[in-house]
C-alpha positions as CSV (number, residue, x, y, z in Angstrom):
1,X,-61.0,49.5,-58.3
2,X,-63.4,50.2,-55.7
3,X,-67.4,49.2,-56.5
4,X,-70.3,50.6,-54.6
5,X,-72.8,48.6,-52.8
6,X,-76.2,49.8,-51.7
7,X,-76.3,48.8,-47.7
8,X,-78.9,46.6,-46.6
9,X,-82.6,48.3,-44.8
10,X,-81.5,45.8,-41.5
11,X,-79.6,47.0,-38.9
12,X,-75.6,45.8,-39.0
13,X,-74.5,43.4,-37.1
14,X,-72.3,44.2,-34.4
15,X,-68.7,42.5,-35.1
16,X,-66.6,42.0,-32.4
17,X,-62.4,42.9,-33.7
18,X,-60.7,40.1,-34.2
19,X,-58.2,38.5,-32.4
20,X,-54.9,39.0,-33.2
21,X,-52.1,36.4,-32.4
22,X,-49.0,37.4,-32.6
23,X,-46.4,36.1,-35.1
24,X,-43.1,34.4,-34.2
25,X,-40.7,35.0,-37.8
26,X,-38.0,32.0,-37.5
27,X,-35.0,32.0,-39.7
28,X,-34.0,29.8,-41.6
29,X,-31.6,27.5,-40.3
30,X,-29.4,25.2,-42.5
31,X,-30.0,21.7,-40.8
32,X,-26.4,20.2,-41.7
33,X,-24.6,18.0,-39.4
34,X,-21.1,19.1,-40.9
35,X,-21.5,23.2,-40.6
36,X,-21.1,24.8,-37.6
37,X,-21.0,28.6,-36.8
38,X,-18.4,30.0,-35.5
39,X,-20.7,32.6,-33.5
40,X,-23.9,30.9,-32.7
41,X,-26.6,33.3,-33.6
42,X,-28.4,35.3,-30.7
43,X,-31.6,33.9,-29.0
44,X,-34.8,35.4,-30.4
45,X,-36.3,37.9,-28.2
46,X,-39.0,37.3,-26.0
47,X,-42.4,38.3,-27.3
48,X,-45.2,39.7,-24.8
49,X,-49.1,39.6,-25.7
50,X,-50.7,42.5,-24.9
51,X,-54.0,42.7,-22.8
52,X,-54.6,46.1,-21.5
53,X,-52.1,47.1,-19.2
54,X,-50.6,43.9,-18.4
55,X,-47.9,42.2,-20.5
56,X,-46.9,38.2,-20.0
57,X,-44.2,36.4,-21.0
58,X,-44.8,33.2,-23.2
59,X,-41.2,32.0,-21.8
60,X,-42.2,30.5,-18.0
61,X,-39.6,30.8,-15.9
62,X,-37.7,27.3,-15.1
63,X,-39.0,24.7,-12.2
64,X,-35.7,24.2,-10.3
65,X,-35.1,20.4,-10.1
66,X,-36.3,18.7,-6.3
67,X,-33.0,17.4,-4.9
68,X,-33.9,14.5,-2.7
69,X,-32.4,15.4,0.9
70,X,-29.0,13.2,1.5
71,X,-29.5,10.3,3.2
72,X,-27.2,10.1,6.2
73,X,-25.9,6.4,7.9
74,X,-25.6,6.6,11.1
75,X,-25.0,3.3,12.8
76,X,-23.8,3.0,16.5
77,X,-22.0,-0.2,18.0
78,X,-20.3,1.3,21.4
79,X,-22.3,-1.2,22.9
80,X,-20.3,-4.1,21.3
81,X,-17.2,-2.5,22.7
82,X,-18.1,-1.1,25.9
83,X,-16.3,-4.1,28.1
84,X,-14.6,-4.4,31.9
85,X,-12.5,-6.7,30.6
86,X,-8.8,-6.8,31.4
87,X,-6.1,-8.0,28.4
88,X,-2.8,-9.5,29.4
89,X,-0.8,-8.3,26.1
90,X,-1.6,-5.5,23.7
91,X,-1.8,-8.5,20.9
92,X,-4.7,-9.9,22.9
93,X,-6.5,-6.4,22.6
94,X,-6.3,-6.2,19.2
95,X,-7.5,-9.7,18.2
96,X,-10.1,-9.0,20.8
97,X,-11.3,-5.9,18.8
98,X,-10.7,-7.7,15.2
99,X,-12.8,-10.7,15.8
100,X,-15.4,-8.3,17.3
101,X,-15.3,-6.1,14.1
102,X,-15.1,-8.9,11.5
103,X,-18.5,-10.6,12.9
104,X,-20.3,-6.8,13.0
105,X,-19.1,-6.1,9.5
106,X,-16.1,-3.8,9.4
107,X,-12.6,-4.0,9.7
108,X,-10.1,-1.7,11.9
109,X,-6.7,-0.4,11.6
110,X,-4.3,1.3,14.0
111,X,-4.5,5.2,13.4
112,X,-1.5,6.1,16.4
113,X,0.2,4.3,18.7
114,X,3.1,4.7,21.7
115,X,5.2,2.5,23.7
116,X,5.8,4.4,26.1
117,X,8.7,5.8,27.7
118,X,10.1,9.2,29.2
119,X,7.0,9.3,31.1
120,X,4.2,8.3,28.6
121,X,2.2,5.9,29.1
122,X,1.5,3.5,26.4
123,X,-1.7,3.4,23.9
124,X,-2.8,2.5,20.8
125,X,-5.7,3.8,18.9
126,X,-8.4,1.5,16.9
127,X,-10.2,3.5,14.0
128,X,-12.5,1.9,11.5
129,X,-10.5,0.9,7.6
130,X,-12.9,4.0,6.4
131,X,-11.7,6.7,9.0
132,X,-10.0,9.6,7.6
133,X,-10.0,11.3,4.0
134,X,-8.2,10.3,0.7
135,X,-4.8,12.2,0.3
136,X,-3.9,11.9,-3.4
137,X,-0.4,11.1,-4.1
138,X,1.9,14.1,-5.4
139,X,3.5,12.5,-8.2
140,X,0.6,10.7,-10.5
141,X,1.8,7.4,-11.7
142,X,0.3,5.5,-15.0
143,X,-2.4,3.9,-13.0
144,X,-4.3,6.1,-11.7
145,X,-6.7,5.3,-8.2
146,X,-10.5,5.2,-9.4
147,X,-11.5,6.2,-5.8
148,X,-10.8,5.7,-2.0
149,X,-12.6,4.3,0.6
150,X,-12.3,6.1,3.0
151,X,-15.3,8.3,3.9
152,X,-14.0,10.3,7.7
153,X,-15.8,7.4,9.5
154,X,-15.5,8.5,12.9
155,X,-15.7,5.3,14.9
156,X,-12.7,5.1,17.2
157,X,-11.3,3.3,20.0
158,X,-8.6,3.6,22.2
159,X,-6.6,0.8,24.4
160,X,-4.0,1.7,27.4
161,X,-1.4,-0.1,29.6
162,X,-2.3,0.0,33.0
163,X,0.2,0.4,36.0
164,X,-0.6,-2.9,36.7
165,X,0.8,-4.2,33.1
166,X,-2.7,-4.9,31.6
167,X,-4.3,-3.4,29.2
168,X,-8.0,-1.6,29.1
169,X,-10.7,-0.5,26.2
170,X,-12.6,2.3,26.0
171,X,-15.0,3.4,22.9
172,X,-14.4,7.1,22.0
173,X,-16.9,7.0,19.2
174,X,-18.9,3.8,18.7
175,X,-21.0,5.4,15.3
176,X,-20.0,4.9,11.6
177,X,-21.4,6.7,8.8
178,X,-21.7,3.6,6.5
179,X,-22.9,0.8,6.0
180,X,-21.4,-2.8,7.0
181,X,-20.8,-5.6,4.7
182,X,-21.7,-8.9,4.4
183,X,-18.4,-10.1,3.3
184,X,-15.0,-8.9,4.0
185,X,-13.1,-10.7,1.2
186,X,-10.1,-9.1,0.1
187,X,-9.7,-6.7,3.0
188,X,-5.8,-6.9,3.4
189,X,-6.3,-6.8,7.7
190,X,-8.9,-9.7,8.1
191,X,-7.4,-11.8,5.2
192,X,-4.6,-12.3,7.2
193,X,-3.6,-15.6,8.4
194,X,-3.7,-16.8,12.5
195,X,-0.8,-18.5,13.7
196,X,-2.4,-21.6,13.1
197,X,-2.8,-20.9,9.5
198,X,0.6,-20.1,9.1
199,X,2.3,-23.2,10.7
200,X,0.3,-25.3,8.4
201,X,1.4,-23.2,5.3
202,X,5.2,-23.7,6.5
203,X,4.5,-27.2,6.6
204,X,3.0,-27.0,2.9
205,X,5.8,-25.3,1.5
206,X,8.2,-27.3,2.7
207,X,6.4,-30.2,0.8
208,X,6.0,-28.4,-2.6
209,X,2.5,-27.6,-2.7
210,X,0.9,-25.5,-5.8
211,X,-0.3,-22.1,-3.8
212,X,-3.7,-22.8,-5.5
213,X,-3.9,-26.3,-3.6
214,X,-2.2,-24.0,-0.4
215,X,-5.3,-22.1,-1.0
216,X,-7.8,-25.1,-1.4
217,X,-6.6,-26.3,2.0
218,X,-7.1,-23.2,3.7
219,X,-10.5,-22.8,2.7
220,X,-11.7,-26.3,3.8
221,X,-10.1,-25.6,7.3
222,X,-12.0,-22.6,8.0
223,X,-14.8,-22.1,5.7
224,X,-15.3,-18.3,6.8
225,X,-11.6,-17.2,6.2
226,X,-11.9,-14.2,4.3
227,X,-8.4,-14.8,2.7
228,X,-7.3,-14.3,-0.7
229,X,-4.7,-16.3,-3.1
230,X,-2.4,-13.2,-2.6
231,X,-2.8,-13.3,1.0
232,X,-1.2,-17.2,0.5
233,X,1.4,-15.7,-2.1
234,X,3.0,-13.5,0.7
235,X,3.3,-15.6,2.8
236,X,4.7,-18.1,0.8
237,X,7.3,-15.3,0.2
238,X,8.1,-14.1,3.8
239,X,8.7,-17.8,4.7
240,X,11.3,-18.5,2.2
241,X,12.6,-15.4,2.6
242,X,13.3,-16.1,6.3
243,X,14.5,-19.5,5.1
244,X,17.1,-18.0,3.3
245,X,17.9,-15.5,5.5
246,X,21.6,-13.5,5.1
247,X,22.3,-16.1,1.9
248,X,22.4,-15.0,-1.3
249,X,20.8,-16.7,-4.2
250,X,23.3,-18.4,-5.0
251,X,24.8,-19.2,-1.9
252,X,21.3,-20.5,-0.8
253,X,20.8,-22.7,-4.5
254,X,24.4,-24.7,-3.5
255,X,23.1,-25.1,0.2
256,X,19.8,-26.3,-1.3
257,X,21.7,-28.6,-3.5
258,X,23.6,-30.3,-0.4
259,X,20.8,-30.6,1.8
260,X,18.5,-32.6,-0.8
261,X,21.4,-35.0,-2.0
262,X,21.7,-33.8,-5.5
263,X,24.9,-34.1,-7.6
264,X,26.5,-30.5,-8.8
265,X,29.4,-29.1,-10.0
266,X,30.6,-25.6,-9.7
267,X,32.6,-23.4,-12.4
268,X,34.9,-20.5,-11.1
269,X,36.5,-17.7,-13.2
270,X,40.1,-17.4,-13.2
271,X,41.9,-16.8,-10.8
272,X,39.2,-15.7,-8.9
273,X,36.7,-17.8,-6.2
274,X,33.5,-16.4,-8.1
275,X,31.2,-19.0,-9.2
276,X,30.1,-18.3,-12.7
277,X,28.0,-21.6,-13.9
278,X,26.2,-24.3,-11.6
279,X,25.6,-27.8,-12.7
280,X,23.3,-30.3,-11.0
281,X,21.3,-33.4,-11.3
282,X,19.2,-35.5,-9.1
283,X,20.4,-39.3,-8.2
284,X,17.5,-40.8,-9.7
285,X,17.5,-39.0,-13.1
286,X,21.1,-39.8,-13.4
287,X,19.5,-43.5,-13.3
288,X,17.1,-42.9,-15.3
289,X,19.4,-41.5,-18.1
290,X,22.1,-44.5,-18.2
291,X,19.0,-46.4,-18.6
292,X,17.7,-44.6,-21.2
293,X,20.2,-42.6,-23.3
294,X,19.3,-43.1,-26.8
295,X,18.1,-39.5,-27.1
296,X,18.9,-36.5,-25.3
297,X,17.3,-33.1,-25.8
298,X,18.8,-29.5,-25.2
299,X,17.6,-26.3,-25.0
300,X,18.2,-23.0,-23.3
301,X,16.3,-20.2,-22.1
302,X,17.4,-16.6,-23.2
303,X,17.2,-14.6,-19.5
304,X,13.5,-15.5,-18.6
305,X,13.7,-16.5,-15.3
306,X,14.3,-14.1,-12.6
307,X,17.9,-14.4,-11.8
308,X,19.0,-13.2,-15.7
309,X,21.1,-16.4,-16.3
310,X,20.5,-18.3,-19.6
311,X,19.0,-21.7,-18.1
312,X,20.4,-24.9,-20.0
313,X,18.1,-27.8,-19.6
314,X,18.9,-31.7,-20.3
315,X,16.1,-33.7,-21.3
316,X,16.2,-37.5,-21.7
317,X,13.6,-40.1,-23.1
318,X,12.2,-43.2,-22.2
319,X,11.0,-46.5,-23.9
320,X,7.6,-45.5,-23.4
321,X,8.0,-42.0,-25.2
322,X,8.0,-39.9,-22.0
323,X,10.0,-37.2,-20.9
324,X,12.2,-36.9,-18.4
325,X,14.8,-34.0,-16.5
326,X,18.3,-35.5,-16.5
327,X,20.1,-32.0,-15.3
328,X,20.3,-28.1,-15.6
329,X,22.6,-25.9,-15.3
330,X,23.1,-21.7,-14.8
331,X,25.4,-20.0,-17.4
332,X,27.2,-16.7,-17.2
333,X,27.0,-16.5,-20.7
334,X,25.5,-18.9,-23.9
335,X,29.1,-19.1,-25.3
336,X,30.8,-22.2,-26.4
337,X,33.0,-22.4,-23.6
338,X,30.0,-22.4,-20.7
339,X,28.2,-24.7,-23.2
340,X,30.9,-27.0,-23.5
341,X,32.0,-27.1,-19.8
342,X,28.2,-28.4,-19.2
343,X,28.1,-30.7,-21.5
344,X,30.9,-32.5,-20.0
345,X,29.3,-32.5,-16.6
346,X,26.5,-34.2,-18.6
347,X,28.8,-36.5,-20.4
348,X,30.3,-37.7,-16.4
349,X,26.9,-38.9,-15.5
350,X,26.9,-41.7,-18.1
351,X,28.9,-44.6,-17.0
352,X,30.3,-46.6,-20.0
353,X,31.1,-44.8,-23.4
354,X,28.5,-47.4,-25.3
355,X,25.7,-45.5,-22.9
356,X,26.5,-42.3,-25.4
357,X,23.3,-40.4,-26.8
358,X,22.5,-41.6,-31.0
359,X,20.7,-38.6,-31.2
360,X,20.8,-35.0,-29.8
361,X,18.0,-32.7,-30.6
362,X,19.0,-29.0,-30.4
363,X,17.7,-26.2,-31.9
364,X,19.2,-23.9,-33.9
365,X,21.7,-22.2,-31.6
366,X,25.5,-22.3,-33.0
367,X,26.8,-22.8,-29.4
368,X,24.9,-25.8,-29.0
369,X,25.7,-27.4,-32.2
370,X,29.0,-27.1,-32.3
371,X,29.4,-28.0,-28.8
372,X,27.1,-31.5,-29.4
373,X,29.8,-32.5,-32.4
374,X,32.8,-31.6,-30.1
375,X,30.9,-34.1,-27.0
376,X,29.3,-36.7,-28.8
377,X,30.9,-36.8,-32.0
């Protein structure tokens, strides 16, 4: 219906058009956590706002993000290294260069040496532990390397043999690209031990010190080592190694036996010189059991040690309630016969048949027990 209105004797009003704001339709979207399109719907088009002739985007184009410049280490020590002086052995050169590097920070590594021979002369080059690139290993095992640290470090020095049979340093580049650390603990180079070092460890093995006390003793010699407990473990290793040289473990165990005066028996299979069980006992714990041989305690490990052998252990008790190793013995096998053969060794050491065990503790392994009523019935 449209109604008629007289217009007013004043002059209109002149009304500017209004503004018009342009309209952004969204669609609905299902806000659910568990629904997901397949095809994600397309991006709304851009809308433009109209004044005159010229047309803006409301989208502003992105601000790329302001990447800080890298910050490049550059640290130059060819004047630590720059020396005249003259070494007598190649040895000399390098401990020379590794004291030099572990008080600066860093630690070196041969990258190439030579002898000599068929007209070379002989050299041997020094980089830093951080020279060169990470090669990753063709076949990937179940622990993965995290990372390398290696980072191309191009500090490098070389050493040659003169005619005169010295040897001579020069730097070829004195810079790394990284920095040095306070504290070179567990570096495998530096924790290594000095000849000093290791005479003292030989001296400590052969007296049966813990590796953690090895370890204590080390420290309070030189309290700026930069050695580890592993570093002590390996060379605990290489020196009983050495020890043992061409023997076998078994042939060293017997020559063990003699040298510290203990009492052992051997079993061989038949007709054959092979040694199949081992028995032995100390002098004093052969005392100690004919004084005290009211109880006696057995038990044998099921292949835990490294050697594989079932380990058969003979345990005696004092009048105070404290324990005591009479004997052990290496089986073959934890059948009767090994079993029995052992007990009798055990039985040897007593002197007098009153000096027989009341009581035997065992657990339950069949061998055992029917060996103990077949030995101390």
């Amino acid at each position: 219906m449209v109604v008629l209105v007289d217009a007013p004797n004043d002059d209109p009003l002149e009304i500017e058009p209004p503004i018009v704001f342009p309209v952004l339709l969204l669609e609905n979207v299902h806000d659910s956590e568990n629904a997901k399109s397949e095809n994600p719907p397309p991006p709304p088009p851009k809308l433009e706002i109209c004044l005159g002739d010229a047309k803006v985007e409301d989208v502003p184009p992105p601000i790329p993000p302001v990447v800080p410049p890298p910050v490049v280490v550059c640290i130059d020590q060819q004047e630590h290294f720059t020396t005249t002086q003259k070494f007598a052995t190649r040895n000399d050169l390098l401990e020379w260069v590794g004291e030099k590097a572990r008080k600066l920070g860093f630690s070196t590594v041969i990258g190439k040496s030579d002898n000599g021979g068929n007209g070379r002369s002989a050299f041997v080059t020094l980089i830093c532990e951080r020279g060169g690139s990470y090669t990753e290993y063709k076949i990937k095992t179940r622990r993965e390397i995290a990372g390398s640290g290696k980072c191309e470090c191009p500090f490098r020095l070389r050493g040659y043999l003169l005619i005169a049979g010295d040897w001579s340093l020069k730097v070829g580049d004195g810079k790394h690209n990284h920095d040095m650390t306070d504290l070179l603990k567990g570096h495998k180079n530096v924790g290594h031990l000095n000849p000093n070092e290791h005479v003292h460890l030989h001296e400590m093995v052969d007296s049966n010190v813990p590796p953690r006390q090895m370890f204590t003793n080390l420290r309070k010699r030189n309290r700026t080592t930069s050695t580890t407990i592993k570093h002590v473990y390996n060379a605990c290793h290489r020196y009983r190694r050495s020890i043992r040289s061409t023997r076998n473990d078994r042939q060293h165990l017997l020559k063990s036996l003699v040298d510290n005066g203990y009492v052992y028996h051997c079993k061989k299979y038949h007709d054959s010189d092979d040694v199949s069980d081992v028995f032995w006992a100390h002098p004093n714990s052969i005392k100690l059991f004919n004084t005290f041989s009211t109880v006696l305690v057995l038990d044998s490990t099921h292949k835990t040690n490294k050697y594989r052998l079932p380990l058969l252990e003979f345990v005696g008790n004092t009048s105070t309630m404290k324990t005591f190793s009479i004997a052990f013995a290496y089986m073959m096998s934890k059948r009767q016969d090994n079993v029995n053969w052992d007990l009798e060794r055990c039985r040897e050491l007593l002197h007098s048949k009153d000096l027989y065990p009341k009581v035997v503790v065992t657990n339950r392994d069949n061998a055992l027990i029917n060996v103990v009523e077949k030995g101390f019935p």
